[in-house]
C-alpha positions in Angstrom: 77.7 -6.2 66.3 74.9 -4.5 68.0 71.1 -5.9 66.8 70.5 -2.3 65.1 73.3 -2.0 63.4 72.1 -5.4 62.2 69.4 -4.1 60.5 70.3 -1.1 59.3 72.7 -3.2 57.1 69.6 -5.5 56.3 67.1 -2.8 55.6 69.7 -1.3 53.5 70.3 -4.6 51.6 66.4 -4.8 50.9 65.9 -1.3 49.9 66.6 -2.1 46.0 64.6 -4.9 45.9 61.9 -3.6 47.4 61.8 -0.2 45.1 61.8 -2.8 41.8 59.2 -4.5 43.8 56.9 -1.1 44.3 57.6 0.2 40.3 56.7 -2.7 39.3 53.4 -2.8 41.4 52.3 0.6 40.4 52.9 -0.3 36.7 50.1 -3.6 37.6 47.9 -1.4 38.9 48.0 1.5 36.1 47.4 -1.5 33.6 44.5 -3.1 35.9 45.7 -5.4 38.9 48.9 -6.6 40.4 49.7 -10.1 38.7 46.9 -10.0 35.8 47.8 -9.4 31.9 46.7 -5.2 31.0 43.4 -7.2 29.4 42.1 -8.6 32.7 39.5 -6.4 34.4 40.4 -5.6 38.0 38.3 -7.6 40.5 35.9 -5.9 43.2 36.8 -5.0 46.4 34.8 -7.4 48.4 35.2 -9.3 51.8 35.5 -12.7 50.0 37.4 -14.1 47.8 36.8 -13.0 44.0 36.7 -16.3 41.6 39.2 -16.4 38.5 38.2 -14.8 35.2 36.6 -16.6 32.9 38.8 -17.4 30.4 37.1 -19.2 27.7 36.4 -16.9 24.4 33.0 -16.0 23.8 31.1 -16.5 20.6 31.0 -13.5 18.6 27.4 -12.4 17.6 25.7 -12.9 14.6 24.9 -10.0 12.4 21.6 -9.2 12.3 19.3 -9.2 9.2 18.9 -6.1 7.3 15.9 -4.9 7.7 15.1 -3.7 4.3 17.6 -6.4 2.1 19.3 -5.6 -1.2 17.1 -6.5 -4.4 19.2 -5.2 -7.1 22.9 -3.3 -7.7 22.1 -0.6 -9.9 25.4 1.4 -10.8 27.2 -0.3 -7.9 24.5 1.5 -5.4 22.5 -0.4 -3.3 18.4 -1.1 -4.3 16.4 -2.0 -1.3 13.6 -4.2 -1.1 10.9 -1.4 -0.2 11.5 0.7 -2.9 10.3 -2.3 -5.1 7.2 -3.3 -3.0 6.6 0.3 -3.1 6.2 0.3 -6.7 4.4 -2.9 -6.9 1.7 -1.6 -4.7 1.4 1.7 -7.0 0.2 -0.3 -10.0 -2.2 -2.6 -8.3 0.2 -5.5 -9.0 0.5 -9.3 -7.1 3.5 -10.6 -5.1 2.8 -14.0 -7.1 2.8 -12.4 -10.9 6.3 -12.6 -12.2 5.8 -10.0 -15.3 4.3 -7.3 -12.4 7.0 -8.1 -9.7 9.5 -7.8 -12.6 8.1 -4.6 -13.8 8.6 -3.0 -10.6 12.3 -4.1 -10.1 12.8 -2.1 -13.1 10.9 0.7 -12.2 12.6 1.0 -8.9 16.2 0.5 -10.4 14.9 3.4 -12.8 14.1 5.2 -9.8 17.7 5.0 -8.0 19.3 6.1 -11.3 16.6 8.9 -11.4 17.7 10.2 -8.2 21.3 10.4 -8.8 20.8 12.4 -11.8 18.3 14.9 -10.1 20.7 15.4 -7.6 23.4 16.7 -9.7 20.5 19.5 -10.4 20.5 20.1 -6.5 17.6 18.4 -6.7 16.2 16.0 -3.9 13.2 14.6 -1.7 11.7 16.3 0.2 11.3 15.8 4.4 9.2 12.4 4.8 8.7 11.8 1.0 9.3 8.4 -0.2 11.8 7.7 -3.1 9.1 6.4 -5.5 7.4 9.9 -5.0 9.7 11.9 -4.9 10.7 10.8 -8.8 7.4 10.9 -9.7 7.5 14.3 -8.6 10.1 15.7 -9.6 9.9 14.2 -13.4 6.0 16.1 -13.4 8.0 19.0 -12.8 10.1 18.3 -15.6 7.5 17.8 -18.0 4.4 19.0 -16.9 1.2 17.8 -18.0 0.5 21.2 -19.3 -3.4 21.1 -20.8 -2.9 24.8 -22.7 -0.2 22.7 -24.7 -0.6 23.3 -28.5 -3.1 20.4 -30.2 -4.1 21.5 -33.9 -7.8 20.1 -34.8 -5.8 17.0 -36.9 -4.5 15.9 -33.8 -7.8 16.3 -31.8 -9.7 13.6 -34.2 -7.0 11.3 -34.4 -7.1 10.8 -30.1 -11.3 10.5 -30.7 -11.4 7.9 -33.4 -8.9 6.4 -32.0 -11.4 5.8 -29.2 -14.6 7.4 -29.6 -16.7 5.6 -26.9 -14.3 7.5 -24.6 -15.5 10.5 -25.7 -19.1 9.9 -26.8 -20.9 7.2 -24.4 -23.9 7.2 -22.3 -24.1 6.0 -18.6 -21.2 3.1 -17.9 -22.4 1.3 -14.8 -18.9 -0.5 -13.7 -20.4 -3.7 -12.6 -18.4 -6.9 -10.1 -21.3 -9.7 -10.6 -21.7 -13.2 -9.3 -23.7 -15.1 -12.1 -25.5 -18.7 -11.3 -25.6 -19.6 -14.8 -28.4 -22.1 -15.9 -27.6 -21.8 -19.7 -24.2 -22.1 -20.8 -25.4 -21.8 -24.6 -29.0 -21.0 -26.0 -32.0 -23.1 -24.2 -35.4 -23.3 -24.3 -37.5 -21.0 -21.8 -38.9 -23.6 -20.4 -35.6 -25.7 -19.7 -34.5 -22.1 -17.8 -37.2 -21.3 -16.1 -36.9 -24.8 -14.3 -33.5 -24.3 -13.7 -34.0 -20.8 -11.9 -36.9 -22.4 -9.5 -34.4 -24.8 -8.9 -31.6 -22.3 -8.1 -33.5 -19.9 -6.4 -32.6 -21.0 -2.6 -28.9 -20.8 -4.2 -29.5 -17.6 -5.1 -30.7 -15.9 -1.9 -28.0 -18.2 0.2 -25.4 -16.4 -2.3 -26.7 -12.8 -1.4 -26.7 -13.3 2.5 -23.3 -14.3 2.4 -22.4 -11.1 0.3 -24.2 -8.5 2.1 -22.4 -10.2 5.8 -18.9 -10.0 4.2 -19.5 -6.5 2.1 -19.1 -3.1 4.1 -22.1 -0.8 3.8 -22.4 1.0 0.2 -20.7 4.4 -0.4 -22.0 8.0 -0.2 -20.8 8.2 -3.4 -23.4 7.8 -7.1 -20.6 9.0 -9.5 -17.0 7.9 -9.8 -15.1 5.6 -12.3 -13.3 2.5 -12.0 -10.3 4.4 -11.9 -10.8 6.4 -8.9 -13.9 4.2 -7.1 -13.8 4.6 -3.4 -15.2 0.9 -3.5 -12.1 -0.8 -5.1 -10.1 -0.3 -1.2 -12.9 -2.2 0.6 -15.7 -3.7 -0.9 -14.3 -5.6 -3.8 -11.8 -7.4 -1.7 -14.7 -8.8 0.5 -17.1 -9.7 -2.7 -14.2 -11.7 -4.2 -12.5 -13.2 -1.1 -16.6 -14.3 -0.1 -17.4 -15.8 -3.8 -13.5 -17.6 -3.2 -14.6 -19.0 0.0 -17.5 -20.8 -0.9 -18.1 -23.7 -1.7 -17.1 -24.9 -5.8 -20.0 -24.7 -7.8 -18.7 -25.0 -11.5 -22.2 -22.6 -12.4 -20.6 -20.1 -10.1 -19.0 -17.2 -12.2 -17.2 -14.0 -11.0 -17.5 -11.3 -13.8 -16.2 -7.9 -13.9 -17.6 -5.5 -16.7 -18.9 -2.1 -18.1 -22.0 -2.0 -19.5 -23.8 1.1 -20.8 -27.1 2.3 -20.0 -30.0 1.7 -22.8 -30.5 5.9 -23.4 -32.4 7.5 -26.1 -29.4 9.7 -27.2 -27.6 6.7 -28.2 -29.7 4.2 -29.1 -28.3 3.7 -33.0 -24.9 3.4 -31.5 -23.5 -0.4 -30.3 -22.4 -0.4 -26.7 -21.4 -2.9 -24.1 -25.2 -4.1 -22.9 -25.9 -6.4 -19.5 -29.5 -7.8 -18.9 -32.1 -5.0 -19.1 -33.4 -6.1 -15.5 -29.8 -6.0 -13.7 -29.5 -2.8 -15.3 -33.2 -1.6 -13.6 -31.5 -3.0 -10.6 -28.3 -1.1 -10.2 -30.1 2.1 -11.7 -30.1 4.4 -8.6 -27.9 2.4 -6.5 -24.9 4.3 -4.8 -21.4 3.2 -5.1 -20.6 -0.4 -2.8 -24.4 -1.5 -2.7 -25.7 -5.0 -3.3 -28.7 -5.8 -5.5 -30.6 -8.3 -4.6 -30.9 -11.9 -6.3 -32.0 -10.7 -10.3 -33.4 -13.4 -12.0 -31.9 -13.1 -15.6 -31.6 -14.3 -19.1 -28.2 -16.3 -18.1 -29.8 -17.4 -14.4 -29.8 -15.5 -11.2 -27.5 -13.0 -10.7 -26.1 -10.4 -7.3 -23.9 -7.8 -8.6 -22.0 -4.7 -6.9 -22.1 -1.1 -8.9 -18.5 -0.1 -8.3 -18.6 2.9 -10.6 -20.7 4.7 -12.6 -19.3 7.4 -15.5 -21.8 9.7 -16.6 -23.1 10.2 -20.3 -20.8 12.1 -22.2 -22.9 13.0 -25.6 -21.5 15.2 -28.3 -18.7 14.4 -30.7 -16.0 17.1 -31.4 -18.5 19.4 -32.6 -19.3 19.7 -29.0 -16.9 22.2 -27.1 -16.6 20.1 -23.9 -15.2 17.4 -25.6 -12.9 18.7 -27.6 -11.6 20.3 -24.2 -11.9 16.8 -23.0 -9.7 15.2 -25.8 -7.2 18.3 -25.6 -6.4 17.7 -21.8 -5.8 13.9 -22.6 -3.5 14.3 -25.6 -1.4 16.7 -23.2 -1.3 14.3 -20.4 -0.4 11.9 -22.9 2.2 13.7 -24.4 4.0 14.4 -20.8 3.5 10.4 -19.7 5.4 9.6 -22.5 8.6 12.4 -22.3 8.7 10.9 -18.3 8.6 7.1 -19.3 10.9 7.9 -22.3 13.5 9.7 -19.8 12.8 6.5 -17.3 13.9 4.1 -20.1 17.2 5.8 -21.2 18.4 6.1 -18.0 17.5 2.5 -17.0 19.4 1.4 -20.5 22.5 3.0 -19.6 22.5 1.6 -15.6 24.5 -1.9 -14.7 22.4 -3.9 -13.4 23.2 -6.8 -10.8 20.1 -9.2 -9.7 20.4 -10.9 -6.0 18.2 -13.8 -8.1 18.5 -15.6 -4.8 16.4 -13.1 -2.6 13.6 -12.0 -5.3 13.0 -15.8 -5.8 12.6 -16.1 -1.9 10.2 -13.5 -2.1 8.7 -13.1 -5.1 9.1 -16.7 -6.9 10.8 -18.0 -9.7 8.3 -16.7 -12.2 10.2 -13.2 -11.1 13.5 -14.1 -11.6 12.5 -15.6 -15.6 10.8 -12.5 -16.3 13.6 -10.3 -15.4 16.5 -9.1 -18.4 19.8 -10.8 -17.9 22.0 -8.3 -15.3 24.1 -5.9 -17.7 22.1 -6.8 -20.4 21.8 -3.8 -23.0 19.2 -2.1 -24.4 17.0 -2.5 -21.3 13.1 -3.2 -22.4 10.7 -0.1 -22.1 9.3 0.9 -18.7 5.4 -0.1 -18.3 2.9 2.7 -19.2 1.8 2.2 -15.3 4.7 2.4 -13.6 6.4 5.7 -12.7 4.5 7.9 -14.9 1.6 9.3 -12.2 0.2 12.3 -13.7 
């Protein structure tokens, strides 16, 4: 037999095989590489020789933590962390107080139930508005604090004696002042006037390190406590500086109104500081220091944080009963909105993470919360989530 005869014959013998052999490579290479499981990356095309996968499982990764953690369950939805700092910050309230923390856990649970009920009205935050706001907002909507609302005269005198130096005051000077007390109970003038020699280099030591640490007073004469541009800056500094010194047990740190000594209401009984502190904070603006005032008690620097203007006239006068009439409206409103607050709160199932607020807030938190789907839920604070 002739050699091409040969292999013809042989060719013909391998032409099954090698068919099986190219299927089988194609299917290799349509699932990645000839000889590797479908789960095997193909190597590169290189010169050299590619090394062997790496076989050995890797560790999964961890999770990362949430970035705004789960407080509270409230109705099975989710109540993050924020919304409760958010409230906490609203009413002026410490990360270390347990009754304030716990107050705004139950505002901000009020707040998530609040929501969903609004938005069965189509009604919703707005762009950029934060939850806490967006309730307070929408509730004022709901019950406006409407000042034409009707207030008979029987109402009118019940809201002023039930407070008449609201009403009917003269000048409050709103007053943050570090005392050096000499005279803890009634002594001798000679026995203080020997103490406030003594004292006096204590006294002027105490006012340099206030006026470093306090920012420069205020462009502002007139204002209350309750909307004083000098409660963001300058009271922070006078207490962290009085905190910072040294103890001195005849160090005090008091915070008061007193009213100014005014003709117009000189039969009536006011809140009184020492007649020469009062001559010192007399034209002051808002923020300022006085210097070191030798008084009845020792030596004394204070800081004018407000002043409130005299308000003479009883109802007879026409401004105050106007006075009177907007607050028993605003009044009235506060109340419908922490009244709504409450019921839906008492209806809501509550679920605590106890572990997290303790982490962050303390255990005084966690004992001054209700038990978790405990029923009727205590009343809402007067401060919290009722913003006129």
């Amino acid at each position: 037999m002739s050699r091409p005869t040969r292999e013809r014959r042989s060719s013909a013998a391998a032409a099954p095989w090698r068919a099986a052999a190219a299927l089988a490579c194609l299917g290799a290479l349509v699932c990645g590489a000839c000889g590797r499981a479908p789960s095997e990356a193909a190597p590169a095309t290189t010169g050299t020789r590619s090394a062997p996968p790496n076989t050995d499982p890797k560790p999964a990764p961890s999770p990362a933590a949430p970035t705004d953690p789960t407080v509270a369950s409230v109705d099975g939805e989710p109540l993050p962390l924020s919304w409760v700092e958010a409230r906490l910050r609203q009413a002026g309230g410490s990360a270390t107080d347990g009754e304030a923390v716990a107050a705004a856990l139950l505002a901000a649970a009020a707040d998530r139930v609040c929501l969903r009920e609004f938005a069965v009205l189509k009604l919703r935050p707005e762009p950029g508005e934060r939850p806490h706001e967006a309730v307070d907002r929408l509730l004022a909507g709901t019950w406006p604090a409407d000042h034409r609302c009707k207030v008979d005269l029987a109402d009118l005198r019940v809201a002023y004696m039930g407070d008449p130096h609201r009403w009917h005051h003269p000048t409050g000077l709103v007053l943050w002042e570090a005392r050096i007390a000499c005279c803890d109970g009634d002594c001798g003038n000679a026995e203080r006037d020997r103490c406030q020699q003594a004292r006096a280099g204590d006294a002027r030591a105490l006012h340099k390190a206030l006026s470093a640490a306090v920012p420069p007073p205020l462009a502002v004469t007139l204002s209350t406590l309750a909307a004083s541009p000098a409660k963001a800056r300058h009271v922070p500094a006078f207490e962290a500086t009085l905190a910072g010194l040294p103890h001195d047990p005849s160090r005090k740190l008091l915070r008061y109104t007193a009213f100014a000594r005014e003709p117009a209401f000189a039969k009536m009984r006011f809140r009184r500081t020492d007649p020469a502190l009062e001559r010192a904070v007399a034209a002051l603006p808002l923020g300022a220091l006085t210097a070191p005032v030798r008084t009845e008690w020792g030596w004394s620097v204070a800081m004018l944080v407000g002043r409130d203007p005299a308000r003479p006239g009883g109802l007879r006068s026409p401004a105050t009963r106007e006075r009177v009439r907007v607050a028993v409206c605003t009044d009235r409103a506060t109340a419908a909105r922490v009244a709504y607050r409450t019921r839906m709160l008492r209806r809501a199932l509550l679920r605590w993470n106890t572990g997290l607020i303790q982490a962050r807030f303390g255990k005084a938190a966690v004992d001054a919360l209700p038990p978790p789907s405990q029923r009727p839920r205590p009343a809402l604070p007067q401060g919290l989530g009722s913003s006129n």
